[in-house]
GUNU-813407 format. One record per residue (C-alpha): residue number from 1; residue in one letter; x, y, z. Coordinates in nm, 4 decimals, always signed. Layout:
# GUNU-813407
<node pos="NUM" code="A" px="X" py="Y" pz="Z"/>
...
# end
This chain:
# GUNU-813407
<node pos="1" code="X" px="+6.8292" py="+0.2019" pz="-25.9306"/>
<node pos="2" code="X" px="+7.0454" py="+0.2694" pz="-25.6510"/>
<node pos="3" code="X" px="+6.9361" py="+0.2155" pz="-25.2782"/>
<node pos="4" code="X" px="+6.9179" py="+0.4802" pz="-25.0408"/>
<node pos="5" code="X" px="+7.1504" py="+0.5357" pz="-24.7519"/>
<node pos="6" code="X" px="+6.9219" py="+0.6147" pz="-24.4365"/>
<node pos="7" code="X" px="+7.0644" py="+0.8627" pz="-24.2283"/>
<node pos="8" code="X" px="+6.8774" py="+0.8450" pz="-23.8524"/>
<node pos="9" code="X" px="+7.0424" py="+1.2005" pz="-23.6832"/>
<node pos="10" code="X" px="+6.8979" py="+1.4772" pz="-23.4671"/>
<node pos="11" code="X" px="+7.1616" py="+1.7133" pz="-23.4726"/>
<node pos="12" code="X" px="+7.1273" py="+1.9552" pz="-23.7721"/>
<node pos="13" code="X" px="+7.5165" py="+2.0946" pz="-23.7792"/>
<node pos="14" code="X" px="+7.5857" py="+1.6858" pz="-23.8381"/>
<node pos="15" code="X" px="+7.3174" py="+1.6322" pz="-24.0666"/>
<node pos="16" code="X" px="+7.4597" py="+1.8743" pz="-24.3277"/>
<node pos="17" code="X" px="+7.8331" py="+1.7870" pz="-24.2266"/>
<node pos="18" code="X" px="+7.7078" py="+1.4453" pz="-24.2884"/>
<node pos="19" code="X" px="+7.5115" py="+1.5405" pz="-24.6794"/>
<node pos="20" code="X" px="+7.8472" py="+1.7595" pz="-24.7495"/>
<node pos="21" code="X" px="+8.0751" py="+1.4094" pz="-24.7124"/>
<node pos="22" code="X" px="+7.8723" py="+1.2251" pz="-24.8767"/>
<node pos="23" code="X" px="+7.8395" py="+1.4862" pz="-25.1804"/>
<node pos="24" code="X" px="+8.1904" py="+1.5163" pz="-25.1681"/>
<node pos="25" code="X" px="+8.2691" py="+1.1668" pz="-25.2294"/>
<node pos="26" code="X" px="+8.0728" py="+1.1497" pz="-25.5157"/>
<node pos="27" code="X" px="+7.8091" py="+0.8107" pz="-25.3973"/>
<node pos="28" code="X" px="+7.5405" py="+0.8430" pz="-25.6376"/>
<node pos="29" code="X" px="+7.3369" py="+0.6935" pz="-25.3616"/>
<node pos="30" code="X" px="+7.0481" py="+0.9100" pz="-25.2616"/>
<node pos="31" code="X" px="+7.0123" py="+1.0005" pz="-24.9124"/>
<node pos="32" code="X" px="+6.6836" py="+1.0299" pz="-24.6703"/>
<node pos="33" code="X" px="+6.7620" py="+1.1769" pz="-24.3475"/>
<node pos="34" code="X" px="+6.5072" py="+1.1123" pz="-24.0850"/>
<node pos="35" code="X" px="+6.5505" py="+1.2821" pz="-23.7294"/>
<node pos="36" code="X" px="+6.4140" py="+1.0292" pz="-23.4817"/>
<node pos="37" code="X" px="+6.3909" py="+0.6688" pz="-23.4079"/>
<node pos="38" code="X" px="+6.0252" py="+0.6553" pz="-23.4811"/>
<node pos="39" code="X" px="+6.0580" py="+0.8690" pz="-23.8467"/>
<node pos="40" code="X" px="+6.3252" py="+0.5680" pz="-23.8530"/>
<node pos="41" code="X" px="+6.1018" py="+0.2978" pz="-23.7933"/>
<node pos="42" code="X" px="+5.8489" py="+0.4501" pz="-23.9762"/>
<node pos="43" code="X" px="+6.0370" py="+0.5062" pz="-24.3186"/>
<node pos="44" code="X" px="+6.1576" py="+0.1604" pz="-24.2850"/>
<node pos="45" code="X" px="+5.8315" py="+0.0004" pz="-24.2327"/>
<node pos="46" code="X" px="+5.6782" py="+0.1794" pz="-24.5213"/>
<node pos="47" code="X" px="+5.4341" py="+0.3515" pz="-24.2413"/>
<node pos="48" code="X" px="+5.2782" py="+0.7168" pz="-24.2248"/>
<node pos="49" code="X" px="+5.4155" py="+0.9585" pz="-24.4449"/>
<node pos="50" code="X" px="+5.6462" py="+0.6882" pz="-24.6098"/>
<node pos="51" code="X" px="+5.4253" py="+0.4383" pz="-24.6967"/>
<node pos="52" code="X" px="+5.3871" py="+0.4859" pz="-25.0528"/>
<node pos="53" code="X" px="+5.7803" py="+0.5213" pz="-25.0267"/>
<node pos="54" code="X" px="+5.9064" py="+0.2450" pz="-25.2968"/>
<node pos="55" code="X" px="+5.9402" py="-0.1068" pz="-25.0889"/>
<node pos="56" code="X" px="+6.2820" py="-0.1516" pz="-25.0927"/>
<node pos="57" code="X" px="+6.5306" py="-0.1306" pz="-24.8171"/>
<node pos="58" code="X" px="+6.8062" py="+0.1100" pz="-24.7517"/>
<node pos="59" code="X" px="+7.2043" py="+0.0296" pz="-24.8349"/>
<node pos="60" code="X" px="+7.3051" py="+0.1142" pz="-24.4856"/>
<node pos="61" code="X" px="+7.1460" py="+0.2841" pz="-24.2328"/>
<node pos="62" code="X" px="+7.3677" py="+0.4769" pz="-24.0373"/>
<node pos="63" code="X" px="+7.2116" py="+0.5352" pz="-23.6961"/>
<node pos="64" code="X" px="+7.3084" py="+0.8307" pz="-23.4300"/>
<node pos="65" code="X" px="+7.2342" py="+0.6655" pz="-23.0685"/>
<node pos="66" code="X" px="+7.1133" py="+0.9438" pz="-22.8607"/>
<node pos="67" code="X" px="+6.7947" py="+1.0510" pz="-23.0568"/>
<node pos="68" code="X" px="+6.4325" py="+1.1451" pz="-22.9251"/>
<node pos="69" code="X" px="+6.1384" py="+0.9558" pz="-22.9083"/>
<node pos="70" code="X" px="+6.3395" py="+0.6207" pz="-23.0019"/>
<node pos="71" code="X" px="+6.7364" py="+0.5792" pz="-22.9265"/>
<node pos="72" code="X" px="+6.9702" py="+0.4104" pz="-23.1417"/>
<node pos="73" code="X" px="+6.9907" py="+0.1008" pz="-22.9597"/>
<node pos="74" code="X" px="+6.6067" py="+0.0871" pz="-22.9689"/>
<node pos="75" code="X" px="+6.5776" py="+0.1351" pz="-23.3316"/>
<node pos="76" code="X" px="+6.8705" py="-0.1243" pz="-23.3822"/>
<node pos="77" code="X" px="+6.6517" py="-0.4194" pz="-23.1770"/>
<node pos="78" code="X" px="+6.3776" py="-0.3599" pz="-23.3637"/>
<node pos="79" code="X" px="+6.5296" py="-0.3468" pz="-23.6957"/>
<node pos="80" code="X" px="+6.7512" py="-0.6952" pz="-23.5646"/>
<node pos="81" code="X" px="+6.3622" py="-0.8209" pz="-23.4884"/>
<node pos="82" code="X" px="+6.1729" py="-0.7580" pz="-23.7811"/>
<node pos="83" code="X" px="+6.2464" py="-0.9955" pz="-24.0522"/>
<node pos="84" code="X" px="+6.1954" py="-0.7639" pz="-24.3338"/>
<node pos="85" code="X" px="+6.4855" py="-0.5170" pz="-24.2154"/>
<node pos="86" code="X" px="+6.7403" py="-0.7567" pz="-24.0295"/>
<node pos="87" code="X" px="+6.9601" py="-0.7904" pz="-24.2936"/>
<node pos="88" code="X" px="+7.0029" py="-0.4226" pz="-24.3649"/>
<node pos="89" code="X" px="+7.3777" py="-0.3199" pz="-24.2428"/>
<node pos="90" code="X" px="+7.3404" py="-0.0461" pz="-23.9715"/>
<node pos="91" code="X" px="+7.6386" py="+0.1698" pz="-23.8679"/>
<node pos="92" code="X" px="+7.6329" py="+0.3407" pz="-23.5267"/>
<node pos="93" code="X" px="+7.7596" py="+0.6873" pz="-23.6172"/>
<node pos="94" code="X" px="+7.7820" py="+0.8168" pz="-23.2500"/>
<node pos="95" code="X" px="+7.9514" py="+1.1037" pz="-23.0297"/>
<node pos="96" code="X" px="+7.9957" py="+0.8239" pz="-22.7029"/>
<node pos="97" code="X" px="+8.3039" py="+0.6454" pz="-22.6129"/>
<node pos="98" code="X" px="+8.1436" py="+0.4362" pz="-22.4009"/>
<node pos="99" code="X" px="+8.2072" py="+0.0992" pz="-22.3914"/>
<node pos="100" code="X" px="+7.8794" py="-0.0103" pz="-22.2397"/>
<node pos="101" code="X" px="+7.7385" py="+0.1798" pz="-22.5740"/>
<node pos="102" code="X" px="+7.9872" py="-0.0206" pz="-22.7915"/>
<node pos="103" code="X" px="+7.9030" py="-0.3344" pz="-22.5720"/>
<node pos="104" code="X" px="+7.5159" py="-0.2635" pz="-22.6249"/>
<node pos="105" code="X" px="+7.5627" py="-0.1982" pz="-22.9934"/>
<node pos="106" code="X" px="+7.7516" py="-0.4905" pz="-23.0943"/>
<node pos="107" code="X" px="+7.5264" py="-0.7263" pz="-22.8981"/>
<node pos="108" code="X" px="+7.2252" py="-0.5813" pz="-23.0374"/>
<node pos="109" code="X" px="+7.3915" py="-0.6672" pz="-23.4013"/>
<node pos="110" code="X" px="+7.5177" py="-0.3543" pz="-23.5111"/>
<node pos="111" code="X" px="+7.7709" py="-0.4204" pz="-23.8093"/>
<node pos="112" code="X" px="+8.0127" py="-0.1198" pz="-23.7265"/>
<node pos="113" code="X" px="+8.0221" py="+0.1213" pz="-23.4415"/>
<node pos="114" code="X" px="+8.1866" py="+0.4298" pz="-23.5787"/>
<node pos="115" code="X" px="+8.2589" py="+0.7753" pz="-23.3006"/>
<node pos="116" code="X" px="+8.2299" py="+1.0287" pz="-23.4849"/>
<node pos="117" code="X" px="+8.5600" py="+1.2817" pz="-23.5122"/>
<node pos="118" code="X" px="+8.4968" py="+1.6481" pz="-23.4107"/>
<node pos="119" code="X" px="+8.7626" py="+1.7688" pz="-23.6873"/>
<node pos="120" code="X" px="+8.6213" py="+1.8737" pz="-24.0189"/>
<node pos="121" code="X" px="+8.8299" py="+1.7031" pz="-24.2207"/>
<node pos="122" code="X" px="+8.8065" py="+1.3759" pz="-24.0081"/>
<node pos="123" code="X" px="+8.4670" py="+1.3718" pz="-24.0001"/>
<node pos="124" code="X" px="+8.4811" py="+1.4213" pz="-24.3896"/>
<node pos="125" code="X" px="+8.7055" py="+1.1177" pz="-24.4092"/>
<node pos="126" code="X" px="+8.5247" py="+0.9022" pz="-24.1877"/>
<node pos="127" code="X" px="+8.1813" py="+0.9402" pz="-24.3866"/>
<node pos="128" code="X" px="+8.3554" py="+0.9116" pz="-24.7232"/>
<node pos="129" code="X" px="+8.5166" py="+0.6195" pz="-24.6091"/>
<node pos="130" code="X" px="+8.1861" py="+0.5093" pz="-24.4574"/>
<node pos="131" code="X" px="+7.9791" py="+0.6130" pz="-24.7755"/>
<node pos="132" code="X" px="+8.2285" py="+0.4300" pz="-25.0235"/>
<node pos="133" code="X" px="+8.2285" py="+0.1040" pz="-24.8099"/>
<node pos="134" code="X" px="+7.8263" py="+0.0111" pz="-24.7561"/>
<node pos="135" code="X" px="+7.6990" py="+0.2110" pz="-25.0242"/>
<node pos="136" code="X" px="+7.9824" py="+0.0944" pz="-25.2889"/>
<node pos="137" code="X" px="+8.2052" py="-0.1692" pz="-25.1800"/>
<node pos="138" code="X" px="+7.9689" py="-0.4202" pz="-24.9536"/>
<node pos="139" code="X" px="+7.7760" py="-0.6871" pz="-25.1958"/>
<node pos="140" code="X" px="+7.4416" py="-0.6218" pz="-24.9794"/>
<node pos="141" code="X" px="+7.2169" py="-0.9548" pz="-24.8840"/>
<node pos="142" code="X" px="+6.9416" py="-1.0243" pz="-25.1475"/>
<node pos="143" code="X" px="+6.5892" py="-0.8714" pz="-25.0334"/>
<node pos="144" code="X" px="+6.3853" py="-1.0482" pz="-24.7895"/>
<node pos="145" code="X" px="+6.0910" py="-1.1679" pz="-24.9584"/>
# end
């Protein structure tokens, strides 16, 4: 069975530009879109309304950083604290060319920090490209026990 990819977005217009990539490049990896830090959190901890969710941890997460309740950088600490879910690659999919947000990122153990491109067809590219490398490509740490 394949693993999820955990999209963690707000923003419905990139939501469904996001699905519509991933479609397009054929993953077979099911997707679970979430639209907070705490949904985040939650689906990953097996909490709430995910906690008879099957216990095994996304491919990649790919992780907007301005969100409500919880930022990106928030969700990415805890995720880099809890020993269940440090090992699961997380992708910073973000609007901000900041470097104190690339800075943050990296030092809070992000393993890519992708901006996303306001073109259709380079946003298309960049989550294909993104889809076909963590969800396909990367050989994924075994399961923490």
């Amino acid at each position: 069975m394949l693993r999820p990819i955990l999209l963690v977005e707000d923003n419905p217009n990139d939501i469904e530009l996001t699905m519509i990539a991933l479609e397009r490049s054929r993953i077979a990896n099911p997707v679970v879109s979430v639209r907070d830090g705490v949904e985040a959190l939650e689906f990953l901890r097996r909490e709430g309304q995910y906690a008879t969710r099957l216990n095994e941890n996304p491919a990649v997460i790919l992780l907007d950083k301005k969100l409500p309740k919880m930022d990106g950088h928030e969700v990415l600490k805890a995720v880099r604290l809890d020993e269940k879910l440090k090992r699961i690659p997380v992708v910073m999919l973000t609007s901000s060319r900041e470097e104190k947000d690339l800075l943050r990122s990296y030092d809070l153990g992000v393993n890519a920090y992708v901006v996303k491109p306001v073109e259709f067809d380079d946003f298309m590219a960049a989550i294909n490209d993104l889809g076909m490398f963590w969800a396909v490509l990367n050989e994924p740490p075994p399961p923490a026990i």
